[in-house]
N, C-alpha and C positions, 0 to 999 in steps of 0.2 A: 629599180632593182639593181643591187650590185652585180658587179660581174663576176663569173664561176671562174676560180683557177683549180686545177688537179695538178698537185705534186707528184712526181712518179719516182718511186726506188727504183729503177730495174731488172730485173732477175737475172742477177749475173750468176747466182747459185758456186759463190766459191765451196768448193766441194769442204776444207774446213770446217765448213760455217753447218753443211747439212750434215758433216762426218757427227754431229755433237759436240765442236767449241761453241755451237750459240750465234744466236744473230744481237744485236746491240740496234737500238733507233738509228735511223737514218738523220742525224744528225744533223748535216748540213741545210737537211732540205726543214728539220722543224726551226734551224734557225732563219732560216727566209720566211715560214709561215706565218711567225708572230707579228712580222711587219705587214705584212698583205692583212692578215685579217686585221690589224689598228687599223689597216689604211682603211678598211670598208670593203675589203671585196669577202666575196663567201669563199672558204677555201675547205678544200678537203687532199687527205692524204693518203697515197694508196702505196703502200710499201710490197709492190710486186714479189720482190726479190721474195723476203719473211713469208709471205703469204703460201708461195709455189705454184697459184694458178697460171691455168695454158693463155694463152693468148687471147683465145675467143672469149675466156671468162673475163679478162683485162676491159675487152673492148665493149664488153655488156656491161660493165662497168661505167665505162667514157659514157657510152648510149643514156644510164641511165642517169647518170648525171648534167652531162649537156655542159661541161665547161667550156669557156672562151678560147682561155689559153692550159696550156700543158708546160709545166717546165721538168724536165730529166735531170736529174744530179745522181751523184752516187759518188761509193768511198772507194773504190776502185783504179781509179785513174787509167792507162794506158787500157788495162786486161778486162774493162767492163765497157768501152769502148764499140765494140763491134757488136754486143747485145741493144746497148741505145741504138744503132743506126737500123739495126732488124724491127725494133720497137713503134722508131718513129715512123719507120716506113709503111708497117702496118697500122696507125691510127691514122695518117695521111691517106692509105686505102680507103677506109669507109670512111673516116671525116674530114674530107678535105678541107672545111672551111678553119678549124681550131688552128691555130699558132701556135708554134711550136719552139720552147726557148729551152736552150740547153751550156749547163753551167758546170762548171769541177775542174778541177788541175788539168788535165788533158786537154778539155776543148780550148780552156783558156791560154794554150800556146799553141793547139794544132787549129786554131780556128779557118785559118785561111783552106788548109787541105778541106778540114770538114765542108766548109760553106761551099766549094769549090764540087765536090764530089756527091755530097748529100744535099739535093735540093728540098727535101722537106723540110728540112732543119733552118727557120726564119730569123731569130737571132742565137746567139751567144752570147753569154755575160762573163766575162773577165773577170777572174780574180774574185776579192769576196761580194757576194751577193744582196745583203741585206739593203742597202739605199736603192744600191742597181736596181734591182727588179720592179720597187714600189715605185721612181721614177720612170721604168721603161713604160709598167702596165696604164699608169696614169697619163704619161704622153700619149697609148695607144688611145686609152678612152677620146683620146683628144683629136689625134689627127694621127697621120702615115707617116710624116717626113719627124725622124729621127735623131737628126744630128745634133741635137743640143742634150741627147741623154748619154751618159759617163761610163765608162766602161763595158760597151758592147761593141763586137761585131756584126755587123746585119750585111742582109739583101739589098738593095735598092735596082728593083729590076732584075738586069742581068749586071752590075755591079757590085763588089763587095765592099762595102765603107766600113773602116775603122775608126771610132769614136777615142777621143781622149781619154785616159785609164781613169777611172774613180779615186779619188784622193783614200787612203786608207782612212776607217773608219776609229777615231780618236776618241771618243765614248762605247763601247760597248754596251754599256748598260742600258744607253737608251732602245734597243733592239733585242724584246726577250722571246725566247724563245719558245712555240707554240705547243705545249708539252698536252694539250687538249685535245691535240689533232690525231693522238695516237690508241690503240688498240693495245695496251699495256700487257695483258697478260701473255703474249707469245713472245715476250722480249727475255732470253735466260742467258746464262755465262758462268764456267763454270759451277752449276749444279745451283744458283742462284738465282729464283726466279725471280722477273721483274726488275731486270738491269737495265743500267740507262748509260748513255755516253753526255759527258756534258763538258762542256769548254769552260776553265778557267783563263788558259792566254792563247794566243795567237802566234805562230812565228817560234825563230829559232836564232841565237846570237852565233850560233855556228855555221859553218860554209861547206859543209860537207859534201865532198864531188859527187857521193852518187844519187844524192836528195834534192830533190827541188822546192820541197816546204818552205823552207825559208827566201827562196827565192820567191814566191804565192802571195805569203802573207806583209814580205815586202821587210816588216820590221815586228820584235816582241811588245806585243800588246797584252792587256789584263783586264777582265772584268775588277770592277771591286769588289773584296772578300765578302763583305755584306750582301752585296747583289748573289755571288754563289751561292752562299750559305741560305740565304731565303729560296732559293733555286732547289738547291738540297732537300730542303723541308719543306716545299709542293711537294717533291718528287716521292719524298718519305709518308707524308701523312697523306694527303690526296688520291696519291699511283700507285703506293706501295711497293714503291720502290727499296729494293733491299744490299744491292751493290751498285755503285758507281764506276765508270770507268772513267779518268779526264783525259777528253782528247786531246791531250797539248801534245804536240812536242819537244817541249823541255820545261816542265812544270816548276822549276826551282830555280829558273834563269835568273830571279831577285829575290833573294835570301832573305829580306827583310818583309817582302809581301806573301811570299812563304811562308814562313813563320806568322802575317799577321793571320790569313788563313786557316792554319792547321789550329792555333788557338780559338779560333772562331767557335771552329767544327768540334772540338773538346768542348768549349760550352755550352754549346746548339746539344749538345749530347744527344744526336740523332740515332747511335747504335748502325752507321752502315760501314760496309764491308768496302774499303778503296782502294784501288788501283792507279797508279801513277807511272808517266813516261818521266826519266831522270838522265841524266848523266852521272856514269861514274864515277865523274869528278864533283859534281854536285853532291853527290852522296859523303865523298869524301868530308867533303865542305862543313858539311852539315850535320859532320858526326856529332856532336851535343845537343843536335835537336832532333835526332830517332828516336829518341821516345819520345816528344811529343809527337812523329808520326803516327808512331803505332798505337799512341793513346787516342789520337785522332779518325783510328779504325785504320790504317793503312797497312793492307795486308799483301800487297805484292805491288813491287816495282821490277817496270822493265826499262832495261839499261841495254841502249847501243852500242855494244862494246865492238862489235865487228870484227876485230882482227886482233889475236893475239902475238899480234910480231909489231914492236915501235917502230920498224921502217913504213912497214903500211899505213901504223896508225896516223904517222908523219903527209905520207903519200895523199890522203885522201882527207885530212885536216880536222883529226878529231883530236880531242883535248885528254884523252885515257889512255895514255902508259901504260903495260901489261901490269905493273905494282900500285897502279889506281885501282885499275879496273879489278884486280885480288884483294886490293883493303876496304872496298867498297862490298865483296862478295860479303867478307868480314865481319864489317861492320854492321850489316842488313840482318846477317845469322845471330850477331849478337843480341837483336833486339826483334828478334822473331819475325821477321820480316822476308817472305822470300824473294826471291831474285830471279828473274827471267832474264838470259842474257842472250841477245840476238847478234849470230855471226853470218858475215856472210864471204858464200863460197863464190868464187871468181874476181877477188882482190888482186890475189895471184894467178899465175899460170898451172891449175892446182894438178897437182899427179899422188902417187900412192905415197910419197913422202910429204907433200902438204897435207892428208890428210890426217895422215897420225901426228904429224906433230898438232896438229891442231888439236888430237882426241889427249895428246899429252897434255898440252896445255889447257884445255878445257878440262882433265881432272885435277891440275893444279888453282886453276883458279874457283873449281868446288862449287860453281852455283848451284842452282836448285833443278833450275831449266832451264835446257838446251833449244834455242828456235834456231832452228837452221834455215837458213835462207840463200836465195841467189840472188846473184846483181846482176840487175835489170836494165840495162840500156835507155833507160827514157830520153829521148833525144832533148829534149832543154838543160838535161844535167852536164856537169862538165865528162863524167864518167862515160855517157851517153855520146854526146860531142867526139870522144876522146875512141867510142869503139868502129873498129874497122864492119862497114856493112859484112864484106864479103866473110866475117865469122859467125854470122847471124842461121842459126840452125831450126830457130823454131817460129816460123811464121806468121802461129796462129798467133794474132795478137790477145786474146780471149787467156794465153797461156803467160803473159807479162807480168803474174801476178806477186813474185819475189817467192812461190813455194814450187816452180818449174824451171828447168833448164832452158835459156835464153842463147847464149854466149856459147861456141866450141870452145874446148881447151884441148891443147896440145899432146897429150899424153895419157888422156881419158876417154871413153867413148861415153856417150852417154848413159849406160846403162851400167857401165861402171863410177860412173862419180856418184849416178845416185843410188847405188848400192851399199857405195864406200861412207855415202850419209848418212844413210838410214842405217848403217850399222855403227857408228857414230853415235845414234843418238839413242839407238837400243842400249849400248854396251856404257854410254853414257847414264843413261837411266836406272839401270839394275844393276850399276856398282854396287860394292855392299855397305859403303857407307851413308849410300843414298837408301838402299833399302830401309835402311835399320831406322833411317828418320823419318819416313814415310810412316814406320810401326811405333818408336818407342817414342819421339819426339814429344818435348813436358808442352809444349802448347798445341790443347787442342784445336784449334781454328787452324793452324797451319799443317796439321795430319789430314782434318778435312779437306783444304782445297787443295793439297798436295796430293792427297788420293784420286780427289773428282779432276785435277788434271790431269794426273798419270793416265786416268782412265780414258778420258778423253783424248789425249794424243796417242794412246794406240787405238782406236778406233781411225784417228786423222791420219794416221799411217797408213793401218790396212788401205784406207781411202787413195789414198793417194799413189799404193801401191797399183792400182784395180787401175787408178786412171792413167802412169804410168803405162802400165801393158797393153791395156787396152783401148785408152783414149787421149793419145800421146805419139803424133807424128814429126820426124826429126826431120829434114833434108840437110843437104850435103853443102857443106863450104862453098861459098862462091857462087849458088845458086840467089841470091838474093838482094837485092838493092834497095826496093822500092820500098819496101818498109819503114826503112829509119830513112831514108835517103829522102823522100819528095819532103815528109817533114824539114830534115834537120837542113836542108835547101833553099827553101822558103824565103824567101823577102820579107820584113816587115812593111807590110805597107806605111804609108805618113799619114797620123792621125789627123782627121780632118779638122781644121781651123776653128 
């Protein structure tokens, strides 16, 4: 009889996600799925998070399945953190004997605190998962002693051994992703039901201080378009799947595999609704082949434009000029295409004049949508590295999630910066030349999801309003260390021989 693994999402419950922007597959964990079950084990998927059940019903779940092992991932990183350590602790209550392997951006550089602090938690898998895991479980099947499997951190006793990193994974295709494993109908986005998140590449050619993706995935990797596109049309005719999201982030890093792609999906003539992470400058790039995006079904791209001042964009090593990042807005409008432009607040030392000129410059550069965000301290970034603990104001790590205040600033309290945003992105949204396209614009597909997002981010608001006031505690400068401090301190251990 093979052995039981149970996948866990979570339930980090980003208030977003329950406001009505929708929850998207748990991604990471269907693509570890597909290799466990080729390898022969029975595997099942319980995406906690999507779901909303309490704990007890979790754990009647484990009961009633009887897996070996539990592996936790999640898309979260730093802010879903402290829900895994509550989680695992509770299945280690009543089941002490299951294994407990836990994998994602965060554990895989905080591994040593976690192992050190959280004794349930038996391994960790560094970096990407697919070979890792079907090597670890196949060792377990085997024997205890671990050090010949590739990118984990483990227990040994009261010891903690670090293995050799796993070489990046140079086929793709050969690890597909277990799209069986899911409960399709509760997946929506955007007023779309039966969304899916699916990876075309890996990785990022940019070095961005306050990002660590590209630091994760090591180097830009690609499925082959043919492998997507067959990917696609499971997802289409099987799932009924009706939008795509691709989790890349920077899905146009090779212009020529780009393009061999989007041609693909014009032929496959699947009819779905897609959504793409870009650069501004890629946009730029690729201005003679937006329409084949949009013929392609590609109906919104989000673009990291971050800061509309070139000394920041300089500062922090992004490749969008504020006259990119405007001819990109441009070029996207001309070809019915909308534009989600993601900035974030604590670049700068922000006060009441960063933030209008910001609101200035975000009506000059005229996107569609406004995501405002804060920069988040993750201590493996350089931005992170780079922040003073004693400015550290908000604690709770569960609040890391880039839609809460992290960082003091200087000239702001908190309840004035996030007032100064949220009216930003009101007076940002109901400008009237944004109205008028919301109403009269000649493509209907883009009035529709422009509606069902408007709608959606003022519900994410009032949201986030509620948890602001009410479920949002600040402390005072200088009170704070241990947070980023025992991390970002840390030793790397020497990978064992």
């Amino acid at each position: 009889m093979s052995a039981k693994v149970m996948l866990i999402n979570p339930a980090r419950h980003f208030i977003a996600n329950a406001a009505g922007l929708g929850y998207l597959n748990p991604l990471g964990l269907v693509l570890l799925g597909g290799p466990l079950v080729d390898a022969g084990f029975d595997v099942q998927l319980v995406d906690h998070d999507m779901n909303g059940w309490t704990m007890k019903r979790l754990l009647q779940e484990i009961g009633d399945y009887q897996p070996k092992y539990i592996l936790l991932g999640h898309s979260g990183s730093t802010a879903s953190h402290t829900v895994v350590v509550a989680t695992v602790k509770e299945i280690k209550r009543v089941f002490p004997h299951i294994r407990i392997i836990y994998g994602g951006v965060y554990p895989s550089y905080a591994y040593q605190s976690i192992l050190n602090e959280v004794p349930e938690i038996d391994v960790i898998v560094r970096g990407e998962g697919e070979k890792t895991i079907v090597d670890l479980l196949r060792r377990w099947e085997e024997e205890e002693d671990l050090k010949s499997v590739l990118g984990i951190a483990w227990r040994h006793g009261s010891e903690i051994m670090v293995n050799h990193p796993q070489p990046a994974i140079q086929n793709l295709d050969e690890y597909r992703p277990a799209w069986e494993l899911l409960d399709w109908k509760h997946y929506q986005m955007f007023g779309f039901d039966h969304a899916a998140g699916l990876q075309f590449s890996r990785g990022c050619t940019l070095t961005c201080t306050y990002c660590g993706q590209w630091m994760f995935w090591k180097k830009w990797r690609h499925r082959s378009p043919g492998n997507v596109v067959e990917n696609m049309r499971l997802l289409k005719e099987k799932y009924g799947v009706k939008l795509i999201w691709f989790a890349d982030e920077n899905f146009a890093a090779d212009q020529d595999m780009a393009r061999d792609l989007l041609q693909r999906i014009v032929d496959a003539n699947l009819g779905l609704s897609l959504n793409l992470n870009m650069t501004a400058a890629d946009v730029v790039r690729d201005a003679e082949l937006l329409p084949l995006y949009k013929q392609a079904g590609v109906d919104y791209i989000v673009m990291g434009v971050e800061s509309l001042k070139d000394t920041v964009i300089t500062d922090i090593r992004k490749n969008n000029p504020f006259s990119t990042s405007k001819e990109a807005v441009r070029l996207l409008r001309k070809n019915n295409i909308i534009s989600l432009t993601n900035i974030i607040y604590g670049l700068e030392d922000e006060s009441w004049k960063t933030l209008f000129e910001k609101f200035k410059g975000m009506l000059e550069l005229d996107s569609d949508i406004l995501n405002a965000m804060y920069l988040t301290p993750h201590f493996w970034t350089a931005d992170g590295k780079a922040t003073d603990p004693a400015k550290i104001i908000q604690p709770d790590l569960a609040k890391w999630s880039y839609r809460n205040q992290v960082i003091a600033t200087s000239y702001l309290s908190p309840f004035e910066l996030f007032a100064g945003i949220k009216l930003t992105e009101a007076m940002f949204h109901l400008r009237p030349r944004a109205v008028w396209r919301y109403i009269f614009h000649k493509d209907s597909r883009y009035t529709q999801i422009m509606r069902d997002s408007i709608l959606t981010g003022i519900r994410v608001v009032a949201a986030e309003a509620w948890e602001f006031f009410f479920d949002t505690k600040f402390i005072t400068q200088g009170r704070i260390t241990e947070i980023i401090g025992s991390e970002r301190s840390q030793k790397e251990p020497t990978p064992l021989a």
